[in-house]
C-alpha positions in Angstrom: 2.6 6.4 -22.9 2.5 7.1 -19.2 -1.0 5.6 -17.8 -3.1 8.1 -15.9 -4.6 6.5 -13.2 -2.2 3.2 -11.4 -3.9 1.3 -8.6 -2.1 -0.4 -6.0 -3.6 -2.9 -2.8 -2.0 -4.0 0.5 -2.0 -7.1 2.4 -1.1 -7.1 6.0 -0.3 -11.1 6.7 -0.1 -11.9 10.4 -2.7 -12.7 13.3 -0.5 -10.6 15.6 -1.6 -7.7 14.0 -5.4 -9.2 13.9 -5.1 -10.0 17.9 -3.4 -6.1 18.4 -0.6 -7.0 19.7 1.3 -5.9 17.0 0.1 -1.8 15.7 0.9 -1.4 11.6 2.9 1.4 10.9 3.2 0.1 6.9 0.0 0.8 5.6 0.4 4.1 6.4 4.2 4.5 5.1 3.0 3.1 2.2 0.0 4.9 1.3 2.3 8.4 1.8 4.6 7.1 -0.4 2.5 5.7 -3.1 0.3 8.9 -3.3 3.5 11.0 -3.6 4.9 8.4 -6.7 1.2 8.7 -8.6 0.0 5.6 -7.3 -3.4 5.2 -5.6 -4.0 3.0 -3.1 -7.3 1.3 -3.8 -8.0 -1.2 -0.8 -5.8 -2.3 1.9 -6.5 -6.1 3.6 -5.8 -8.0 7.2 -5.3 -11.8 6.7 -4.3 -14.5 9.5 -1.4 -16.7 9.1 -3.6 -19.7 7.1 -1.8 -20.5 3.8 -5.7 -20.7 2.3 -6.9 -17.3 3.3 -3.4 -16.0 1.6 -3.5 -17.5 -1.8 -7.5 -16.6 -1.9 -6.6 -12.7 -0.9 -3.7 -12.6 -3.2 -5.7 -14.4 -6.3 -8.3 -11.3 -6.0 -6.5 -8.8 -5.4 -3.8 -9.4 -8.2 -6.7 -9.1 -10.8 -7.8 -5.9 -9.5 -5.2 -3.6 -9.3 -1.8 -2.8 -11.2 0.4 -3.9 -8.2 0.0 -5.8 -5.1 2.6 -5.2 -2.0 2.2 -7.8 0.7 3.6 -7.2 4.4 4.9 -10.0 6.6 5.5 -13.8 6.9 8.5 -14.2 5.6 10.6 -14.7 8.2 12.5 -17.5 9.3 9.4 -19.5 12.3 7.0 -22.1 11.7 4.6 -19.2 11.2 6.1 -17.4 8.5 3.9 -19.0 5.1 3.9 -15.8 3.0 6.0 -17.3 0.5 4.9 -20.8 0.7 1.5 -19.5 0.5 2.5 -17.2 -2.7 4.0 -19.5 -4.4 0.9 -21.3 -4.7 -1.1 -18.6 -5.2 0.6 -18.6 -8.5 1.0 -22.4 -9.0 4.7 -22.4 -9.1 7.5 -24.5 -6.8 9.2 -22.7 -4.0 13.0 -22.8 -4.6 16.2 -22.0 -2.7 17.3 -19.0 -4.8 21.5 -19.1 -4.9 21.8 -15.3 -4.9 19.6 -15.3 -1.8 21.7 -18.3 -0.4 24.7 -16.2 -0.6 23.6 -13.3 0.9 22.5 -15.2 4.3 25.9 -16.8 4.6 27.6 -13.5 3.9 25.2 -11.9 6.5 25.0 -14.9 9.1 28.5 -16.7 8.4 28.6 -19.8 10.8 25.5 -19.3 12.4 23.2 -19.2 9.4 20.8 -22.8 10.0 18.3 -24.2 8.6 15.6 -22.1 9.9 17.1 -18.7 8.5 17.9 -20.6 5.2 14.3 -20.7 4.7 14.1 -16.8 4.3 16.2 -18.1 1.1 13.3 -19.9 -0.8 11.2 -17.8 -3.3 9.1 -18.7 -5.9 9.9 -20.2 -9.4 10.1 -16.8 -12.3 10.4 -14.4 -8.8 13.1 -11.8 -8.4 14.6 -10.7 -5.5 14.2 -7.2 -3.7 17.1 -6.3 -1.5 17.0 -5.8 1.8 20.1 -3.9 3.4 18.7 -3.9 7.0 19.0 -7.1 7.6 20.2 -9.0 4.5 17.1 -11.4 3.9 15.8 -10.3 0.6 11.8 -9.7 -0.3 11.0 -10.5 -3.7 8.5 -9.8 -6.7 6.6 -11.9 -8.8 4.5 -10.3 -11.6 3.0 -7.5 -10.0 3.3 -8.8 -6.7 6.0 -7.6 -4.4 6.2 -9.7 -1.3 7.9 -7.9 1.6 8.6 -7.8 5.7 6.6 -6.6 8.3 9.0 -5.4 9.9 8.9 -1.2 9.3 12.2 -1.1 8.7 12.7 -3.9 6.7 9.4 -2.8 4.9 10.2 0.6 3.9 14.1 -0.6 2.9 12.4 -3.0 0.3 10.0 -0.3 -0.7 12.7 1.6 -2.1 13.9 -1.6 -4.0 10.7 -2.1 -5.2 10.4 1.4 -5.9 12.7 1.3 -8.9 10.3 -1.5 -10.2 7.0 0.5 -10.5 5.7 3.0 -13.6 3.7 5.6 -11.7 0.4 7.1 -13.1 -0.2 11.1 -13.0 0.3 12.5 -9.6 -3.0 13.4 -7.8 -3.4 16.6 -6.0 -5.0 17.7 -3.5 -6.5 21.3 -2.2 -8.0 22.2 1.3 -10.2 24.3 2.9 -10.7 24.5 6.5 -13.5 26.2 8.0 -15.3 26.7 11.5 -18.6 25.5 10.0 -19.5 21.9 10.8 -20.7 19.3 8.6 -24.5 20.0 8.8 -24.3 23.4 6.8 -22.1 22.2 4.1 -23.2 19.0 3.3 -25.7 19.4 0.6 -23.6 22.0 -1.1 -20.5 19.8 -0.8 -23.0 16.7 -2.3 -24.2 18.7 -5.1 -20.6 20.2 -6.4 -19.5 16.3 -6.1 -22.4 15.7 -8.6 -21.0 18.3 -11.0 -17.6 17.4 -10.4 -17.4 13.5 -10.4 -13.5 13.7 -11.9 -13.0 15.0 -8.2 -12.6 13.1 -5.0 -14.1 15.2 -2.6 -14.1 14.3 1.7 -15.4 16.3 4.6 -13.5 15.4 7.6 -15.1 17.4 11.1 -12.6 18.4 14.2 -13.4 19.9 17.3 -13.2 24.0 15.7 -14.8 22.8 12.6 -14.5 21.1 9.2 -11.4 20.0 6.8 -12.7 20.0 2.9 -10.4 17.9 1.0 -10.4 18.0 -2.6 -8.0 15.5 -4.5 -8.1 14.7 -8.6 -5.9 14.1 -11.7 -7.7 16.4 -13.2 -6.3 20.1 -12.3 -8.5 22.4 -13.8 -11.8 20.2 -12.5 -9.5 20.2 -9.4 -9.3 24.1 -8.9 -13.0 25.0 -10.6 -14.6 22.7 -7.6 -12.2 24.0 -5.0 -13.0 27.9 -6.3 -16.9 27.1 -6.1 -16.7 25.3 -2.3 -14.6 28.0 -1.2 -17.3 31.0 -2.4 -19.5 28.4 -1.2 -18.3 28.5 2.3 -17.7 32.1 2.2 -21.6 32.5 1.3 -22.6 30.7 4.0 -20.4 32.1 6.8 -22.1 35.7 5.4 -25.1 34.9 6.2 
């Protein structure tokens, strides 16, 4: 039986993305696509490269939510730990996986080294995600799928991963855009989210007004709310 609601987190490993010199296009990649699959995106979380604050981020995460995607660090530098730091997250040995082994010297031929070798090594009971961009593979252990920063390289093992993942019931969304701003909807919009918890409900102001976005598993609850905001609105606008 399909489960209705699948939860998802994302860690961002790398401090060139904590120091800015390096702007995420993943988390946002990701968050489209999970959305669209039936999976919701629960929390999203920025670590350094230190092997510690890793495993800890991984441990808590892994326990939280039905699948846990991981971007960056796996490369072939000093810096790159992601795997290392996975490996014992999960109290397993890092091994040089032969299928991976093959494809770098397929890929790299006489100039593979040691260095890109160790884009090779996963964890013991981990499988592989493939990776036709540039032939280094991700890979997935339990409900952890370990992948590049790279965008590229991210979204190509997304679709590998893709194939791995149930999705829950798909959550839609209305909208309802109006020239009001915040202040004269608010308590009306806090009450109907009272009698309407099944729905997520956010007001989100621009410069020529207000965007009302209702989102839920639950269709009917989903259209009732959206019906009663938009009379609502129309009420208020009338006066």
């Amino acid at each position: 039986m399909t489960k209705e609601i699948v939860t998802a987190a994302l860690i961002m490993i790398g401090d060139e993305i904590l120091s800015g010199r390096t702007v995420d296009k993943n988390l946002n990649f990701l968050a489209r696509n999970l959305t669209a699959f039936g999976i919701n995106l629960r929390e999203v979380r920025v670590v350094p490269d230190i092997t510690d604050e890793i495993i800890k981020a991984v441990n808590e995460v892994r326990k939280k939510y039905d699948y846990i995607f991981t971007s960056g660090g796996i490369g072939p530098t000093h810096d790159d730990i992601t795997s290392d730091a996975i490996a014992k997250a999960f109290g397993v040995e890092l091994f040089l996986d032969e299928v991976a082994k093959k494809i770098l010297i397929d890929h790299y031929k006489e100039d593979l080294n040691e260095a890109r070798l160790k884009m090779g090594y996963i964890p013991q009971g981990a499988s592989l995600l493939d990776n036709p961009v540039s032939s280094a593979p991700g890979f997935r252990i339990e409900n952890v799928f370990v992948m590049a920063g790279v965008p590229k390289i991210f979204e190509a093992m997304f679709e590998a991963a893709r194939k791995e993942l149930a999705p829950g019931k798909k959550m839609e969304s209305m909208e309802i855009i109006t020239p009001l701003t915040e202040g004269w909807i608010a308590g009306d919009l806090k009450n109907l989210q009272k009698k309407y918890p099944q729905v997520l409900m956010g007001s989100y102001p621009f410069d020529k007004g207000t965007s009302l976005i209702f989102r839920s598993i639950n269709y009917e609850a989903l259209e009732k709310s959206y019906n009663e905001m938009v009379e609502i609105v129309e009420k208020i606008k009338s006066n």
